[in-house]
N, C-alpha and C positions, 0 to 999 in steps of 0.2 A: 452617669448614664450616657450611652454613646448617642451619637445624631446622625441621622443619615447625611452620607454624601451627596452633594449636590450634583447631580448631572445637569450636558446642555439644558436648559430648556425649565428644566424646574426653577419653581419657586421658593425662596428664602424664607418659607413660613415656618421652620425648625418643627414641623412636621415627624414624629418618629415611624419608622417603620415596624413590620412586625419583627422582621429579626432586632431591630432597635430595643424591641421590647422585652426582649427574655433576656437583656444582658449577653448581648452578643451574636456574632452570626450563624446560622444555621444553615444545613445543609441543604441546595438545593436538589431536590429528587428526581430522580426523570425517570419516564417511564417504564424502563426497561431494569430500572434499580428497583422499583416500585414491586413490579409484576417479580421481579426474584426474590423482597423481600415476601410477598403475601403468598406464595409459596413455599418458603422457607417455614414461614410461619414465627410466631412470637419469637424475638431474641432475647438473649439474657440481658438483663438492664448493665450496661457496663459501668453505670452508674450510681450502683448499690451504695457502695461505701459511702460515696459522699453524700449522698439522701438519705442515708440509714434507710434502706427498705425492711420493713417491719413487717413481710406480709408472713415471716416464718412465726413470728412470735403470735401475730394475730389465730393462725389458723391452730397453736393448740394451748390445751386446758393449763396454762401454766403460769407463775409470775417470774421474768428472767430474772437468775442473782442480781443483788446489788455488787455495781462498782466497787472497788476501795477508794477511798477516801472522803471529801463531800459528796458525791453521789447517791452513798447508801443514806446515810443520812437524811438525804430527801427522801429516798421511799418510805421512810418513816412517818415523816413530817406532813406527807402531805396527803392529806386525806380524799380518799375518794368517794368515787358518789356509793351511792346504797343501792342504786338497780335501775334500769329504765324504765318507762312506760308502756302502759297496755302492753304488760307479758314481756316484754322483751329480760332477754336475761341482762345480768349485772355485766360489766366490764370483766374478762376473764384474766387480762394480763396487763400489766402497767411494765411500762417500755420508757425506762428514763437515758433521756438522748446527753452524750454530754457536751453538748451548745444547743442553740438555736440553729435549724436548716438553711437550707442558703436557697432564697426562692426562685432564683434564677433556673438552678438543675429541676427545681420542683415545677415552672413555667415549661420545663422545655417539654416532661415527661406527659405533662397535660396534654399538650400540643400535639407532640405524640400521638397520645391513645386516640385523639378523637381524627387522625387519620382514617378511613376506612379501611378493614383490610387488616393492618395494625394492630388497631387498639383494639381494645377485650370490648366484645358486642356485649356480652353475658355479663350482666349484675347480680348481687346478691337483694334475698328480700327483707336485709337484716341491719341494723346496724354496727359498723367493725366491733367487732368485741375487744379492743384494746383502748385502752389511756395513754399518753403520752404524756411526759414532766420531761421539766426541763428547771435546772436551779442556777442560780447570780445570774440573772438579767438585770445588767445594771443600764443607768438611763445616760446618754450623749448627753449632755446639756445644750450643744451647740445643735443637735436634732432636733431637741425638746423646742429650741428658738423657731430654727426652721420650721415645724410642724403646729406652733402658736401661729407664724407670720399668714403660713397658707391655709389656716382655717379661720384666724381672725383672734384668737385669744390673747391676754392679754399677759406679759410673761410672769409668770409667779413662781414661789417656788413650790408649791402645790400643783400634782399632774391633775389637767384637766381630765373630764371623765371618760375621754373617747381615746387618750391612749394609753392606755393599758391596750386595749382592743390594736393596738399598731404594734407596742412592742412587743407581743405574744402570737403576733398573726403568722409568723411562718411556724407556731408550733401547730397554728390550725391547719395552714394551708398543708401541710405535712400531712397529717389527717387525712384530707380530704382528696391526696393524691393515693392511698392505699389501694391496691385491686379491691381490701374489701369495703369500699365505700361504693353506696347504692347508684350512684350515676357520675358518670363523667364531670371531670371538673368545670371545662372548656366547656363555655353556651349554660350554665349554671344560673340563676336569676337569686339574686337578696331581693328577700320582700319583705325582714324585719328584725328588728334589734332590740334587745332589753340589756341597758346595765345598770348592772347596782350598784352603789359606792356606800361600804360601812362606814369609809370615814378618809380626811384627807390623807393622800400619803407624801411628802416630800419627794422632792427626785433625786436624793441622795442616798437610798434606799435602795438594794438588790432585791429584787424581786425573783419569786418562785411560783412556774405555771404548767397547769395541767390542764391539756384540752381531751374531751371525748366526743360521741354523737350520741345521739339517743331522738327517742319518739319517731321513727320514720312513719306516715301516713300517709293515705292517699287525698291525691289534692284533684278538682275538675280538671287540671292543665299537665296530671301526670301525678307527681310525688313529692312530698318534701320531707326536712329533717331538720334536727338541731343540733347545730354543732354549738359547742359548752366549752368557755375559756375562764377557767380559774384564776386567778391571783391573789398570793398569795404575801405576808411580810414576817418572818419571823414564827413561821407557823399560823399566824393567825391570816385565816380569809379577808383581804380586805376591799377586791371586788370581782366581779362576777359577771359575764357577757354572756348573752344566749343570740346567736345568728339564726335565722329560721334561712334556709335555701328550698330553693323549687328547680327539683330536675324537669324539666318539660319531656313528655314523653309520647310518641305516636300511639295510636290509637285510643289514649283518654279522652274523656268526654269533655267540650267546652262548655261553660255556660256562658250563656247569650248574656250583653250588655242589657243593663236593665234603662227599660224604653223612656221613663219618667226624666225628665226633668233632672239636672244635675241641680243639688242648691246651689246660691248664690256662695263665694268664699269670703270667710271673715276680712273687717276692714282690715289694709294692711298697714304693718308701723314701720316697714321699711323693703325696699327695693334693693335688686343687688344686681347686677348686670358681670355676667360669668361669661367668661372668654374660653377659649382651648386651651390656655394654660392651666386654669383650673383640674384638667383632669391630668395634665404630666404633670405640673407640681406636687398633685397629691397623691401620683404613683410614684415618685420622688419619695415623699417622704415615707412612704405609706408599706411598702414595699408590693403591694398591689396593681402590677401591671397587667391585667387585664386589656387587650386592645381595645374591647367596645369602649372602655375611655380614655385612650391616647393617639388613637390611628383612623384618620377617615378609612384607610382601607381595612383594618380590623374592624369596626364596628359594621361597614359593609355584608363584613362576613356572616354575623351574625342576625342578621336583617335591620340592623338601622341605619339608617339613611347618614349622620353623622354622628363621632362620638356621645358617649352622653357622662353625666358628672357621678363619681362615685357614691354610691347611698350613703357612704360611712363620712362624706367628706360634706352633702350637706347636714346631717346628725350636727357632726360636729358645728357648722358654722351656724345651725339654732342656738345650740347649747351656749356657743360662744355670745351671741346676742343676750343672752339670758344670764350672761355670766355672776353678773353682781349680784342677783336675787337668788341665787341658789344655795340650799341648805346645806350644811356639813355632811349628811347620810340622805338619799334618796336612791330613787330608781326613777328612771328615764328611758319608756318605751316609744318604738318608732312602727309606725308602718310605710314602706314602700310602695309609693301610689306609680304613676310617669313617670317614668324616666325624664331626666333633665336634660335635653342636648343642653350641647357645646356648638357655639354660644348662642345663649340666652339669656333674659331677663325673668328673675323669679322676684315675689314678693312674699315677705314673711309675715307674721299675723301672729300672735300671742296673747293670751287672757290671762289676768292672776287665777293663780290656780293649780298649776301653770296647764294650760293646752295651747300647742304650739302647731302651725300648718306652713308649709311652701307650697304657691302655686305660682303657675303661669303669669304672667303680669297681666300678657293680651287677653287670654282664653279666659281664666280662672279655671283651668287643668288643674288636678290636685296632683304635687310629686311627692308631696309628704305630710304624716298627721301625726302626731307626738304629745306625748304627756309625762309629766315631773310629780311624782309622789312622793 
């Protein structure tokens, strides 16, 4: 990950910038580039190739040949879902990628669209009608250490349950940069996560994954959807991630804070004190560079006042507290309360049972509420 330069005058707070964040530098625009590009009007992505843009296969009724060799073999193997919800139609085409995306070009196309001018104003009201697989995702072991150290777990040779949801994320974040996907990626909000684990899997296992979206609905603050990440061992399913996203959208309706009384938050059994590293570490491992949690000037952007810590990275550091009491097959759902600036102190809370919460230490803010079945 590169680091900004120091100029006179700045601080040595290893701080990244936004071009810091997309893996590299980007161009700066000036006006007069501007005003000829948004005349010009949309450009071809010159970028295709290496994003596999998918938006040809998305828009018809088809499933593209299989590859020769492992490739096809996965179309086979790996099963897809049976339809969306409320009416929406099934997946029309399965688009198997032959690697994982690089999410850097996928950060930068984001970044991108949500230019004015630029990027595609016009959404669809649908969810993309394609699937995405992708086969041998095999695990770093020396990642797997890293990605224990900065969530907390303890090294085993069993993956913990929140990465799968890392090693399969640029096949979602892929996904999620399609024209035909309902809202812009950039300014996007996680408000919830369900995974399931059939059972342990070793890290010595190549893993096979397929993400879709399905149930788009309408939310008071705009819209959301659920993006769906399979995994997969041998053909057999052995766990399953559902991201719920909220596009916030102008003129939805808000609903007002309710007036009562917040309860008081469970006692807590442990305190944790989160620094800014927290959020680059775990864009580090994570492949999740998102500015609102690496860059006081990104998360500016987006209206917060400082970074704030990945949802998926406190997930993980419950789960990790909880590590030794947990079953061989469960499911483990979160909801997205506050965001967490960087830095602050949260305290965790857990009941057998398991129901597990993060709040504020000072406030008792709720940033998270979770449960283990």
């Amino acid at each position: 990950m590169a680091r900004r330069r120091n100029r006179p005058g700045d601080s040595d707070d290893g701080e990244l910038s936004v071009n810091d964040l997309i893996e590299g530098p980007t161009e700066v625009i000036s006006p007069a580039a501007l005003a000829a590009a948004r005349a010009a009007g949309p450009a071809p992505d010159a970028g295709v190739d290496e994003t596999h843009d998918l938006s040809a296969y998305a828009s018809r009724d088809l499933t593209p040949p299989p590859a020769p060799g492992p490739t096809a073999a996965v179309t086979e193997d790996l099963t897809g879902r049976s339809g969306g919800h409320d009416g929406e139609p099934p997946a029309q085409a399965r688009v198997v990628l032959p690697g994982l995306p690089r999410p850097g070009a996928l950060y930068r196309r984001a970044l991108r669209d949500a230019v004015p001018g630029i990027g595609r104003s016009r959404r669809p009201d649908a969810a993309p009608p394609v699937e995405l697989a992708v086969a041998g995702v095999t695990v770093d072991r020396a990642h797997l250490a890293e990605y224990d150290r900065v969530c907390g777990f303890r090294l085993a040779d069993a993956l913990p349950a929140t990465y799968p949801h890392v090693l399969g994320f640029p096949l979602a974040l892929r996904l999620m940069t399609l024209p035909e996907f309902p809202f812009p990626l950039a300014g996007v909000v996680h408000v919830g996560n369900r995974i399931t684990v059939r059972r342990p899997v070793p890290a010595d296992v190549p893993w096979d994954f397929v993400a879709h979206a399905e149930h788009l609905r309408p939310h008071a603050r705009g819209r959301q959807i659920d993006v769906v990440l399979v995994g997969s061992v041998d053909g057999e399913e052995v766990w399953r991630g559902v991201s719920t996203y909220l596009g916030r959208e102008r003129g939805a309706g808000v609903t007002g804070r309710d007036p009562g009384e917040r309860p008081a938050p469970p006692a807590a059994t442990a305190h944790w004190r989160l620094t800014p590293r927290v959020g680059t570490d775990y864009a580090r491992v994570s492949g999740d560079h998102n500015p609102i949690h690496t860059s006081r000037l990104g998360a500016r952007l987006f209206g917060f006042p400082r970074p704030i810590a990945h949802g998926m990275w406190s997930k993980a550091r419950c789960l990790a507290a909880l590590e030794s009491r947990l079953p061989e097959a469960y499911t483990v759902e979160v909801g997205f309360k506050l965001p967490v600036p960087l830095p602050s102190t949260v305290a965790f809370s857990a009941v057998p049972g398991w129901d597990f919460a993060l709040h504020d230490a000072r406030t008792g803010r709720p940033h998270l509420v979770g449960t283990v079945r």
